[in-house]
N, C-alpha and C positions, 0 to 999 in steps of 0.2 A: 334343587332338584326335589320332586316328587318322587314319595314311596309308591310303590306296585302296589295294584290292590291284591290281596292273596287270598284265593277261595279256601276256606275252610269247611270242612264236612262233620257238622255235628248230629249226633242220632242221640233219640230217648228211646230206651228200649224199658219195657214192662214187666216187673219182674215179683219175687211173690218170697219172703224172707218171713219165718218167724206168724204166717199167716196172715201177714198183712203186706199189700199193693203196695211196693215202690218202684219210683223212676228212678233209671239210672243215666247219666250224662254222660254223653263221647265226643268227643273229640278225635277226630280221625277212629284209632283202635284204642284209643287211650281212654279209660273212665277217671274221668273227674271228680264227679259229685254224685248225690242220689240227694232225691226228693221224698222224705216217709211221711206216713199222718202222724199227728203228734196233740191226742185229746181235741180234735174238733178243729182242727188248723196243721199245717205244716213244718216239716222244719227240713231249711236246705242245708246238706251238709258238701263241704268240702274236702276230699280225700286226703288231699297229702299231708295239709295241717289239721284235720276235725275241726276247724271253723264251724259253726254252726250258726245258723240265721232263721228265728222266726217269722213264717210267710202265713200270709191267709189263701194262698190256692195252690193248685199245682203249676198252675202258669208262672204265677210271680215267683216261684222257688225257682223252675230252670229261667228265669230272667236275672236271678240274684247270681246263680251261678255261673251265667255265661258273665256278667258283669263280673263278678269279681276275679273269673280267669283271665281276662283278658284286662283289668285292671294290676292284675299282681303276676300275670305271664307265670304259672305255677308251672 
């Protein structure tokens, strides 16, 4: 048998810490991760463990981060 496919509702929403522009990751109501600049590049961080992953955009950071939740189901 085949699994269901299950819609997932992910938002970024735009947020401003410390004066400087971060994304932040949801999942449903639930935040994941955030997106910061990080000296001329990114870094995506992971919430529940502080995982952290250097990115060159803001794209590739929330693509790390939807990968690695749905790779490790945090």
């Amino acid at each position: 048998m085949s699994k269901r496919e299950k819609a997932i509702e992910v938002s970024v929403q735009d947020s401003e810490r410390n004066n400087q522009a971060i994304q932040q990751v949801f999942i449903g109501k639930r935040l994941i991760g955030e997106v910061v600049p990080d000296d001329g590049r990114f870094k995506a961080v992971m919430l529940k463990d502080e995982t952290s992953f250097r990115v060159r955009s803001q794209e590739e950071g929330l693509e790390t981060i939807l990968q690695q939740y749905h790779l490790h189901q945090y």
